[in-house]
N, C-alpha and C positions, 0 to 999 in steps of 0.2 A: 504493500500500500504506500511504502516511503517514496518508494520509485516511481510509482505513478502520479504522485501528488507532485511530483517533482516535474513528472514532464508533462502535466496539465501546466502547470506551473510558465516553465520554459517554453510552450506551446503557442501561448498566446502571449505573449510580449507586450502589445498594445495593451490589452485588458489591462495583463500586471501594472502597466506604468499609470492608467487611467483610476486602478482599484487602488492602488499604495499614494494617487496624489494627494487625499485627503488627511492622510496618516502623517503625511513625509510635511506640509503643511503645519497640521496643528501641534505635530512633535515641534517642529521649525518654532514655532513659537511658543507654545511652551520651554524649550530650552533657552530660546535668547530673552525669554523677561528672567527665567532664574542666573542665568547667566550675568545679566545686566544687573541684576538686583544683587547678586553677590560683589558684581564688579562696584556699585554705588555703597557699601557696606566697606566695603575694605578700603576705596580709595578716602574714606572718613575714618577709619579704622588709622590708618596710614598716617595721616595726617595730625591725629588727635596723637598718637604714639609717638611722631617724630616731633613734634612741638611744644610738650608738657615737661617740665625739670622735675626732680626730684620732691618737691616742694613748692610752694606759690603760694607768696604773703598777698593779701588780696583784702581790700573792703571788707569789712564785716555787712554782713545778708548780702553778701556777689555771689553767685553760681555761677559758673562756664558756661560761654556762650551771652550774656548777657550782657548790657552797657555799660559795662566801666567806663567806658572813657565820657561819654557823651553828658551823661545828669552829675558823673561824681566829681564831687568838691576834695573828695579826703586827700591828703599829699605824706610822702614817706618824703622827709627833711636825709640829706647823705649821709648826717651823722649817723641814722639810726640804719643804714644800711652797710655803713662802719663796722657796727658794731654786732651787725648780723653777720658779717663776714670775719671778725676777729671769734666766733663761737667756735670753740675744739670741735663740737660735731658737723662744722660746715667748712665745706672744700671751697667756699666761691661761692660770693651774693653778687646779684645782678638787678640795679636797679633797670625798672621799665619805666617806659610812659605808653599807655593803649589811650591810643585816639582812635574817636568813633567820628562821623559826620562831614570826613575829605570823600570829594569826588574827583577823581580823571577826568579829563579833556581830551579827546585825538588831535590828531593834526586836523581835522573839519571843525575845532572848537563841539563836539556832540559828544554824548557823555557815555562815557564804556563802563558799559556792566547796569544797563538803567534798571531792567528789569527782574535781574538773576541777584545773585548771592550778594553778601556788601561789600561796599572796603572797608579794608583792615591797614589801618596805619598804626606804626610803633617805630621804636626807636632801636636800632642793631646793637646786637650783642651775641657773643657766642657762647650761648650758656649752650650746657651739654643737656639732652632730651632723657627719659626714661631709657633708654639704650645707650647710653652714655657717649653719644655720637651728639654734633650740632646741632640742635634747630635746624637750622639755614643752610641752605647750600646755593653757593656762589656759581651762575651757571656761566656767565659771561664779565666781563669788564671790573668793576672794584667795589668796595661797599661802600656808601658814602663817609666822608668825612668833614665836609664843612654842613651850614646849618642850610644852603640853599642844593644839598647834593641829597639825590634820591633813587631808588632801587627800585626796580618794579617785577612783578611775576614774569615769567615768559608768556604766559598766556594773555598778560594785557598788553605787554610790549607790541605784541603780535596785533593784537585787534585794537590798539591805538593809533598803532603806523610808526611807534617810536624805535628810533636807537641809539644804541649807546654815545653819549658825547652831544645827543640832540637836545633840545628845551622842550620843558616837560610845562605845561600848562595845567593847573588843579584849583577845583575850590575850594576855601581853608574853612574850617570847622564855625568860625568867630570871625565878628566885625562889626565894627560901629558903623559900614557904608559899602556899599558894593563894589568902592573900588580896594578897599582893603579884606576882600574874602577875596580876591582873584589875587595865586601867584604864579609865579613863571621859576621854575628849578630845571637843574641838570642835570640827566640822568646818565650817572655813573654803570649802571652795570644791571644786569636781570638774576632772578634768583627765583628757588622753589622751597618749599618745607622739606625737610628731608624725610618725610614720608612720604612722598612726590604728588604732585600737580596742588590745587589748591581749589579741585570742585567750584568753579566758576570766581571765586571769591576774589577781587582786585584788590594784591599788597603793594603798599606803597612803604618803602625800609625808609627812614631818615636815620642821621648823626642822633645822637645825642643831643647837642646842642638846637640841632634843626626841629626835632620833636620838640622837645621843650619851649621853643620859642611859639612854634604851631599850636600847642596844645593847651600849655600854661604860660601863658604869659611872658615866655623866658627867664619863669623863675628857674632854677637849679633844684629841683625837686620830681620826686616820681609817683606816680598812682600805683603800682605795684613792684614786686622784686619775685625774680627767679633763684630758689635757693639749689644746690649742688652737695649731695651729702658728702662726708669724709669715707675714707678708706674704712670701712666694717660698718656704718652708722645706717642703721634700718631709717626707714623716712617718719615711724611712728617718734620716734630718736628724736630726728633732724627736727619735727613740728613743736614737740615740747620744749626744746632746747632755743627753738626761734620765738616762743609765745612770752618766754621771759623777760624779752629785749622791745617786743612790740608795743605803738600805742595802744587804748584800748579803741580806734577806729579800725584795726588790722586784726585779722586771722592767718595764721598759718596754717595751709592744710596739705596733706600729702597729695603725691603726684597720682596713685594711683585712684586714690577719692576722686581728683579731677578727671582724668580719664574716665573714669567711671558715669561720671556724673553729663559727661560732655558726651559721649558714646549714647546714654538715658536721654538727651536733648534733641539729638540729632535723630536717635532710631525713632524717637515719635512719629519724627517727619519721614524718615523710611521706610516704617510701616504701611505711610498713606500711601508713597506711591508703589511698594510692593505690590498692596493688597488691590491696589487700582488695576495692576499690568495684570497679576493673576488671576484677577476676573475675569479679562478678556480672553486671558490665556484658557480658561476651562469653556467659558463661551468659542472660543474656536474650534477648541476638543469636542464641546457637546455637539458643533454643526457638523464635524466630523464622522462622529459616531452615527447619527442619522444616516450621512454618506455612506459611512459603510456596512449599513445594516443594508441599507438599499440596493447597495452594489449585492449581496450576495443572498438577497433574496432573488436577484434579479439569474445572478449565476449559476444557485441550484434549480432556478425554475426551467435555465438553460436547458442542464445536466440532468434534468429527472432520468430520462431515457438510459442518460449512461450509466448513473448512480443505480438504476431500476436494472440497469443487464449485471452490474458487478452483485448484487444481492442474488441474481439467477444464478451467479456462477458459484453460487457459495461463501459470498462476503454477509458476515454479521453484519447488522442493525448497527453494534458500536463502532466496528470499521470505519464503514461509511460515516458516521458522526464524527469518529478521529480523523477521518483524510479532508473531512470542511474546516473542521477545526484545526488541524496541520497546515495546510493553506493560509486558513488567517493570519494564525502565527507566524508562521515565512514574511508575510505579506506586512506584518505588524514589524517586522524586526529589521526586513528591508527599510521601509519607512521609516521607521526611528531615526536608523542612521542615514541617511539621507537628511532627515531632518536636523538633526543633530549638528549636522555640519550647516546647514541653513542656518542653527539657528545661532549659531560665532556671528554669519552674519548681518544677522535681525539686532543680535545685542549692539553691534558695532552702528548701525541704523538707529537704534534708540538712542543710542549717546549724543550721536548726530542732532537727532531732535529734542533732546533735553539740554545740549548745548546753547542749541538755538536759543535757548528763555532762558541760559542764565547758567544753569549745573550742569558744569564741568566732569568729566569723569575721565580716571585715568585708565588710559588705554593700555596700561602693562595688565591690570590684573583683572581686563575683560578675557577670562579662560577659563576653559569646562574643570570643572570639580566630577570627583567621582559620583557625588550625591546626584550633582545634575544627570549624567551621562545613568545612574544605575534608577534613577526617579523617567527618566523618557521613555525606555529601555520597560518599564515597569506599566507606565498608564499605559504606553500604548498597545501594549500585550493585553491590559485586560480592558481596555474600550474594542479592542480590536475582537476579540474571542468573544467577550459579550455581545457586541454585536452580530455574532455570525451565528453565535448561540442555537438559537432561535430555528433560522433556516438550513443550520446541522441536522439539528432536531427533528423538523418536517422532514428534509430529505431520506432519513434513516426509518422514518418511521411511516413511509410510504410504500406500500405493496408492492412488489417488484408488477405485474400483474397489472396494476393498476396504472403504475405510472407509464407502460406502453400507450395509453390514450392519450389523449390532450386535453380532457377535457381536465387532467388533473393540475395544471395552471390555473383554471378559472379560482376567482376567489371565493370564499364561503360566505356567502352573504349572512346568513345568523352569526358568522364571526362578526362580521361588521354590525349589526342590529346589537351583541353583546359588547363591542368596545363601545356603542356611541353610549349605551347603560350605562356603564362601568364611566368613561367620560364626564356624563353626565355630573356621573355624582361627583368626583374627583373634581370639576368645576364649581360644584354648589359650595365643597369644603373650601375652593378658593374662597370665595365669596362670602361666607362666613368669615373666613381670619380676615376679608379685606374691611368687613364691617362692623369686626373688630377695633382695626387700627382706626378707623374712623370715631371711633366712641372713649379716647382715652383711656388706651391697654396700659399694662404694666410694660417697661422698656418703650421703645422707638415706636414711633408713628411707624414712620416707614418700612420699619424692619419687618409688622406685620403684613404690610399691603405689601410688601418684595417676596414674603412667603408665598401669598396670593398670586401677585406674579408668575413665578415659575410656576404654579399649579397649574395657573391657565395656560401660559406658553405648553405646559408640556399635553395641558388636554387639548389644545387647539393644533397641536401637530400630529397626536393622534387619532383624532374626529376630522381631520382635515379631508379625506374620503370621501363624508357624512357633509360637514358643512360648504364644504367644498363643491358638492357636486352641481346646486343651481346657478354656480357662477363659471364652470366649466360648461353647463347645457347653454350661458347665453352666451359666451364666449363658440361655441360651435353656432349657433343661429347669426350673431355679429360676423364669423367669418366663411359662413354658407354665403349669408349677401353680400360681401366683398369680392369674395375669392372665388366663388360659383362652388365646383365640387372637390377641390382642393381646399379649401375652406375646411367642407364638412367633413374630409377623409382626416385632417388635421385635428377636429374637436373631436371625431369620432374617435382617436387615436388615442387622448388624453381622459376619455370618456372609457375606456376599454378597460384599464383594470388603474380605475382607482384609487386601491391600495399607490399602486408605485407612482402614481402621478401627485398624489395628497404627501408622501414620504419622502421623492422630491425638492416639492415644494415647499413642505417643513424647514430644512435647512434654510433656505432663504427668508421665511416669514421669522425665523429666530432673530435673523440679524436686522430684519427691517421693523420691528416689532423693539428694539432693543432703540433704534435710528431714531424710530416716532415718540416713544417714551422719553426720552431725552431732548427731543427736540422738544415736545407740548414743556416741558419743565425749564427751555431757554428761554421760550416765546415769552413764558410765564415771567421768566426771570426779568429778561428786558423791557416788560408792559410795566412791571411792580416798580423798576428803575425808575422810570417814567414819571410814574405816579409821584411816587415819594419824593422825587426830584421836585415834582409840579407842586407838590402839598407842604411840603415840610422843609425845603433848603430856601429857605427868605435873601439868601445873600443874592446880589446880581452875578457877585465874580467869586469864585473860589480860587486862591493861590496853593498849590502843593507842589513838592519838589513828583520827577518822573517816577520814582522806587520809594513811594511814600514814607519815606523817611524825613528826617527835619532838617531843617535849613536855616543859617545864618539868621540872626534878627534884623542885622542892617537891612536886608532887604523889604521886611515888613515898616521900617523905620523910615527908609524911602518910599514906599507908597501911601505912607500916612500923608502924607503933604503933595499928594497927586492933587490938580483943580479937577473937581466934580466929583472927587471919594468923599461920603457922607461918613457912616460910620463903619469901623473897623473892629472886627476881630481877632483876639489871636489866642493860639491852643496849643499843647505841649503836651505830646505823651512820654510819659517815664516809665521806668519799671520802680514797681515797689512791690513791700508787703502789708497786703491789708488784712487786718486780723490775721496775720500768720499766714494769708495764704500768696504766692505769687500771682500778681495782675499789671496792667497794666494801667495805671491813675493820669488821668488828664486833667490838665491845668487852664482853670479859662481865663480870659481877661476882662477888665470891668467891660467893656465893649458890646459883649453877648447879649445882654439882655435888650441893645436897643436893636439885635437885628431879628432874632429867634424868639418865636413867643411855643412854648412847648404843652404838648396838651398833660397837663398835672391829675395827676391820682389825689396826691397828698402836699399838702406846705405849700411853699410857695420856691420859684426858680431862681431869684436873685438872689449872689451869693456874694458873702460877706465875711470877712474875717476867718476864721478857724471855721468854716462849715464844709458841708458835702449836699451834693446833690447825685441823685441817686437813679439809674431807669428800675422799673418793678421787676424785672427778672436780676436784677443785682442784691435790691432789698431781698427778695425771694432767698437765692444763696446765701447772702451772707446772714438772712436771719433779724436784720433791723429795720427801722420804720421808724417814723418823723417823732424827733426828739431821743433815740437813741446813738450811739457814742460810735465810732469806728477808728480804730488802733492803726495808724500807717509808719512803716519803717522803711527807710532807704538805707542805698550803701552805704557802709562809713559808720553803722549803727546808730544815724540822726535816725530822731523816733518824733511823733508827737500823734494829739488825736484831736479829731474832724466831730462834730454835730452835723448828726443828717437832720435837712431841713426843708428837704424838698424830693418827692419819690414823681417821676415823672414813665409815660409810655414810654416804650421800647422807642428807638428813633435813631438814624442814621446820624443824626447833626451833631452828638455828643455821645461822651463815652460811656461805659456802667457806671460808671465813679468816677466823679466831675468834684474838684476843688478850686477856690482862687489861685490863680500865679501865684499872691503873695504867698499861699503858706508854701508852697515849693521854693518860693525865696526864700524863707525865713530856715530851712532847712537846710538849705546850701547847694540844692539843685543848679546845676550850670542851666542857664536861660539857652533856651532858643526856639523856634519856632516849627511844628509839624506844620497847618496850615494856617491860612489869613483868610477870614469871611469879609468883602466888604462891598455894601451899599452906595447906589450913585446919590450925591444930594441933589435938593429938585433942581428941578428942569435941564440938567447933565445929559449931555446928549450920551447913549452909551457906549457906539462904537467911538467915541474921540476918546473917552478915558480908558479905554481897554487898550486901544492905540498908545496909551500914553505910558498905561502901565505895563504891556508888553516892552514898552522902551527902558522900561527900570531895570530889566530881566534880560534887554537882550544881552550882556557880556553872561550871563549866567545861568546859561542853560540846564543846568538841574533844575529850576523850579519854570512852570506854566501857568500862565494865565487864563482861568475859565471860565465860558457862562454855563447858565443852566444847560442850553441845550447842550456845550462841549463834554460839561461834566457827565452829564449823563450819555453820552457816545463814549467816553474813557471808562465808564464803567462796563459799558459794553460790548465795547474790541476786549476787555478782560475775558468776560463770558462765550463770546464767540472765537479766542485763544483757545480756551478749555474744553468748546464746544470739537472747532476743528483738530483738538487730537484725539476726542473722544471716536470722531468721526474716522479719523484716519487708522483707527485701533480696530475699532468694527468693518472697516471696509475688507480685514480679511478673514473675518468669518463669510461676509458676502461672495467676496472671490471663493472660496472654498465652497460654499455654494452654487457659486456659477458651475464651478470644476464639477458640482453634484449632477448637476441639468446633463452639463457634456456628457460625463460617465453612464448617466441613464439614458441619454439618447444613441450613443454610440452602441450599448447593449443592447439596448432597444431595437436598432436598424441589423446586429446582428439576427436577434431573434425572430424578425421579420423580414429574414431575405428573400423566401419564397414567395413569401407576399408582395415584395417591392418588386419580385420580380415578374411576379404577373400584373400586377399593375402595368410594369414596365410594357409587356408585351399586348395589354388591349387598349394601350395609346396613351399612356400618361408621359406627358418628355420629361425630359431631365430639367430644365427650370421650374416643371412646378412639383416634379418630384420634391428637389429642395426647398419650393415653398411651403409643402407639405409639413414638414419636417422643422423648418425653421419655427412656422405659424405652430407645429404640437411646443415648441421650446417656446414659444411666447404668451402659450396658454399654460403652461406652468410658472413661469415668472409672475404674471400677471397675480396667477393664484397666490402663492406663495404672498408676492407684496400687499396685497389688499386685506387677508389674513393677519398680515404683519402688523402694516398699520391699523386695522382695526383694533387688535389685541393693543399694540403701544399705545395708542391714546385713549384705550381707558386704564392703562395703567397708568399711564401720565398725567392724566386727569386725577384719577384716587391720590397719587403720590401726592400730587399739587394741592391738594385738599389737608392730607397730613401735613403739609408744611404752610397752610395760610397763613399760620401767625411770622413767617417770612416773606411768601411768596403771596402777597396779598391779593395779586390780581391774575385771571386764569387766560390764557392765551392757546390758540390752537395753531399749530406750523400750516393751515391748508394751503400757504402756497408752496413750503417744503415736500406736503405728503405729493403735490400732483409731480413736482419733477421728481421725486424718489418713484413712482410711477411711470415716467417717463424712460429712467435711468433702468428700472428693471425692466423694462420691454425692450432696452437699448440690449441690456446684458441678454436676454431669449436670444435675441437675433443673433450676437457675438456666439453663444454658446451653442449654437444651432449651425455654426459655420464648420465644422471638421466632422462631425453626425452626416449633415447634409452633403457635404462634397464625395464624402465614403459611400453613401447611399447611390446617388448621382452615376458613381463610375462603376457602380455593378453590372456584369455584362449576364444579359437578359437571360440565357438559356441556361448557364453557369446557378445561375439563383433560383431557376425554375428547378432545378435538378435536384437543389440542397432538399437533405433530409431534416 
């Protein structure tokens, strides 16, 4: 039986390549998101390991990864890094300075890295890393040493246009005026962390001197130190031994707590987009699996005859079951590796396109792990075998006897009467968990209507037969009257057995069902913008830098004194700790209240002295409400407490937790500005002030000037970035559908040569043979997406409903769904083209003759 499965196998070469493209596909992509996901895990692995010393005196309440440089006040005096350095248990203190809030300039004056990771400016030193190897590695030219000399990544050198010995143009952190945040430095030389590359992130190295002037004022002082243990001194040693000499605004904490804690940071965000790629990844696997269940119901129905002569000859019922299910396997293990190697280069594809937005990944350690290689190796043997399962099963357990008719292809109609049962109900339990998540379940709205989801997707692929078939009968009457009797030999085709036409079309309705649901949740998205734009943001202009992050005050200082700017506001987000927990506290300025009237729960909004203002899902967490107290700590262990005195709706225009500027002053927060709200005074015309104040911004292109409408299109190219990768992620479970259409029309036109070919012979030509043919592949397409989209938009509707209290307003994509309609009749015909032309060139007698 091994030999014969082998040269069924080698037999048909075409099939093989058309049966394994599914496999060799979704393995393809399954391997390159773990692939890539391993690669994004190490090259942060990498980097966190080759950059952390032994030790690191740091702000009291600073975690990794957080702004030290940008809100803190606290400063480490040389003395006391002296005297950290005279300690027996340390080999070498290294003071720092971490500046946060420098932008790069290219040689176009446009700002590198607007969108992706931040910059990271600091001051050079060679302290040794956790591996007692440099930080820094020196890739080109020198490391600076006067206060106007600077170092940059390779990777910004590159996409700045800079080199070595050129002028480096940058915006400085601070400034009383716009023309003191712009400087012009030299750049000395390029350099990487020595855990190599730097995941999108723009470093800019200065001197000693050059930081310090940039950062504080040109005092001779440090925000942090890198401590170096001695020869036997564990790091638990090196922290107690440094905690004796510190102020008390300073911690000592070991290297691997940081590491730790900075890896806990990071993987959050890893997580998301792991768990993001891997859902695609099983959605391409699940379109597969249809695929190849299809292919090989399709193939034993081929092989009854012959399957039905080896049981005459003496083969058991199990044989036969082991030689479909040997097949598979082959066919599964082929495809793995084929995929496997696809998918080196999907992962090296992703990089590419997460490049593009920002995150960097280092190309050494995009490489298969065994995990990967023995996990592809693993699904695709049992999607592969489960799928074939099934029509093992049937074929072994058909009467040798019986299966010499034909009639034993035809489907069992009471099969189909008990799936649509069975369906049925399996739909209603959708339908329950979806009205469920509608009624305030325990956990996520969502989570239950996604249970629902799938239940339906997967009853709608298997009733597809059943629901399917009145739009298959108009679909043959729409192309009777087009196409005359080519037409109807086309719907009659797809009208023939059901089962494989509804199974299919399944794969395609998965992924266009996936397409519509996402899209009703953009539409939604971008109407809610709208809205909320149109209802709740009173300012005419909004100012924010491109990478929302903060920006210089001078610049807010300068458009105070624009002719026609009425009133002005200004907002500062910090990291703090409120009641113990990390958040992020924003600062308003008196200004707010004359432009934002908010709609109030509780107290009132003007805010005064030591208070807080609060949205209701803040009071909610944190447990307080007007007239109770909230505990806020910054770095440095400045502490003090807020009266809440005003609980307001949920609302874009402010944060959870809104304080005055002043009490951030009075704590020592460094000033500066996230965005500017401001109003034209009367009768301002308001393209001349926007004119005017674009003029304030033009040397300093990190920050924009907005109106309503612009603001709200910047929100929107957001959501349409995230829309078009979702899009581009799904478009290969679609191809892998399309490849479905192919593989069952190509089997198809095998199994029907006789038939094509008396066709052939009482006058059908060869162009309408292939319309025939094309027009049955564009009666499954059609299926498939109408399917599709009906299922996605009422999941996207329900979804949209769980999340009102975001997505306020409900939108439908109908002029998305009609070109995804368009697009899948485009794809019938494409996939209808190597079926067709195989068809076409069958020679007439030859095909009359097949058995």
């Amino acid at each position: 039986m091994l030999r014969l499965t082998l040269r069924n196998l080698l037999a048909r070469k075409v099939r093989l390549f058309m049966s394994t493209l599914a496999i060799v596909l979704g393995m393809g992509f399954l391997t390159g998101v773990l692939t890539f996901s391993n690669g994004l895990g190490a090259t942060f692995d990498g980097i966190i390991e080759g950059s952390t010393p032994d030790a690191l005196v740091r702000p009291t309440g600073t975690e990794s990864f957080e702004s030290i440089g940008i809100g803190n006040t606290s400063v480490l005096e040389p003395a006391v890094i002296e005297e950290l350095a005279a300690l027996p248990e340390v080999d070498r203190a290294d003071g720092q300075v971490d500046g946060l809030g420098m932008y790069l300039l290219d040689t176009d004056d446009k700002l590198v890295g607007g969108q992706g990771a931040p910059t990271i400016a600091f001051n050079y030193n060679d302290t040794p890393n956790l591996l007692g190897e440099p930080s820094l590695v020196l890739v080109e030219g020198e490391w600076p040493t006067s206060p106007t000399d600077v170092v940059l990544d390779t990777g910004a050198a590159e996409a700045s246009g800079y080199e070595v010995g050129d002028e480096v143009r940058v915006i400085a952190p601070a400034g009383d005026s716009i023309d003191t945040v712009r400087k012009t430095l030299r750049m000395t030389g390029t350099a990487e962390f020595n855990g190599g590359g730097t995941a999108g992130a723009v470093l800019l190295i200065f001197s000693e001197d050059g930081a310090q002037e940039l950062f504080l004022g040109g005092r001779d002082v440090f925000t942090s130190a890198a401590l170096t243990a001695g020869p036997g001194v564990s790091q638990a040693e090196l922290v107690d031994a440094a905690e004796a000499v510190l102020p008390r605004e300073y911690d000592a904490v070991e290297g691997d707590t940081v590491a730790k804690e900075s890896q806990e940071t990071v993987g959050q965000f890893l997580d998301v987009i792991s768990t993001f790629l891997v859902a695609f990844a099983v959605i391409a696997i699940l379109v597969g699996g249809f695929i190849i269940a299809n292919t090989f119901n399709i193939l034993v129905a081929q092989r009854v005859r012959e399957l039905a002569l080896l049981r005459a000859l003496g083969a058991a019922a199990a044989q036969v079951r082991r030689s479909v299910l040997l097949e598979a396997a082959l066919m599964a293990l082929i495809g793995a590796s084929v995929g496997i190697g696809l998918g080196l280069l999907l992962a090296r594809g992703l990089a590419q396109l997460f490049r593009a937005v920002g995150l960097d990944i280092n190309g050494d350690v995009l490489g298969l792990t065994p995990t990967t290689v023995a996990l592809a190796y693993a699904v695709a043997l049992a999607v592969t075998l489960t799928s074939a399962y099934l029509p093992a099963r049937r074929a072994s357990r058909t009467a040798p006897v019986a299966a010499m008719r034909d009639e034993v292809a035809a489907p069992a109609e009471g099969s189909l009467r008990r799936r649509a049962l069975i369906g049925l109900g399996v739909a209603l339990l959708g339908g329950i968990l979806a009205a469920i998540g509608l009624m305030e379940p325990p956990g996520p709205d969502a989570a239950w209507i996604g249970a629902a989801a799938v239940l339906w997707i997967l009853t709608a692929a298997a009733l597809s037969p059943v629901i399917g078939h009145p739009l298959l009968v108009a679909c043959r009457s729409l192309f009777g009257r087009v196409f005359g009797t080519t037409g109807r030999l086309a719907g009659e085709n797809a009208l023939r057995n059901p089962r494989r036409t509804g199974a299919t079309a399944s794969a395609l309705m998965i992924g266009l069902a996936l397409v519509s649901a996402v899209g009703t949740l953009a539409a939604s998205m971008s109407k809610t913008t709208d809205q909320l734009v149109e209802d709740q943001f009173a300012a005419d202009f909004l100012v924010q830098s491109a990478n929302f992050q903060s920006f210089p005050t001078g610049i807010g200082d300068d458009m105070a004194g624009v002719d026609g700017v009425g009133a002005i506001s200004r907002d500062q987000w910090t990291p703090a700790l409120i009641n113990e927990e990390p958040q992020l506290l924003v600062g308003l300025s008196e200004g707010y209240d004359e432009i934002y009237e908010l709609e109030m729960v509780a107290g009132a909004q003007a805010l005064a002295g030591e208070e807080a203002l609060l949205t209701v899902d803040a009071a909610n967490d944190y447990g307080v409400w007007v007239g109770d107290t909230l505990d806020l700590a910054f770095p440095g262990g400045r502490a003090t407490s807020v009266e809440v005195i005003g609980i307001t709706e949920r609302t874009p225009v402010i944060g959870p937790v809104n304080v005055p500027l002043t009490v951030l002053a009075d704590v020592g927060v460094k000033r500066t500005d996230t965005s500017v709200s401001i109003t034209l005074a009367s009768g301002a015309d308001p393209a001349t002030v926007q004119a005017e104040l674009d003029e304030v911004v033009a040397d300093v292109p990190i920050v924009t000037v907005l109106d309503k409408e612009q603001f709200a299109e910047s929100i929107k190219d957001q959501i349409n970035l995230l829309l078009n990768m979702i899009y581009g992620l799904l478009a290969l479970a679609i191809v892998i559908a399309v490849i479905g259409i192919i593989n069952t029309l190509s089997l198809s036109v095998i199994e029907r040569t006789r038939e094509i070919g008396l066709l052939r012979a009482v006058g059908l030509s060869r162009p309408r043979l292939r319309r025939m043919v094309t027009l049955e592949s564009v009666t499954i397409a059609v299926l498939g997406s109408v399917l599709g989209m009906a299922v996605g938009l009422l999941i996207g509707v329900l979804l949209r409903q769980s999340l009102s209290d975001d997505l306020t307003e409900l939108a439908l994509p109908l002029q998305n769904l009609v070109v995804f309609l368009l697009i899948a009749v485009l794809f019938g015909v494409l996939a209808a083209i190597v079926p067709a032309v195989r068809a076409s060139r069958m020679k007439v007698l030859e095909a009359i003759a097949t058995e």
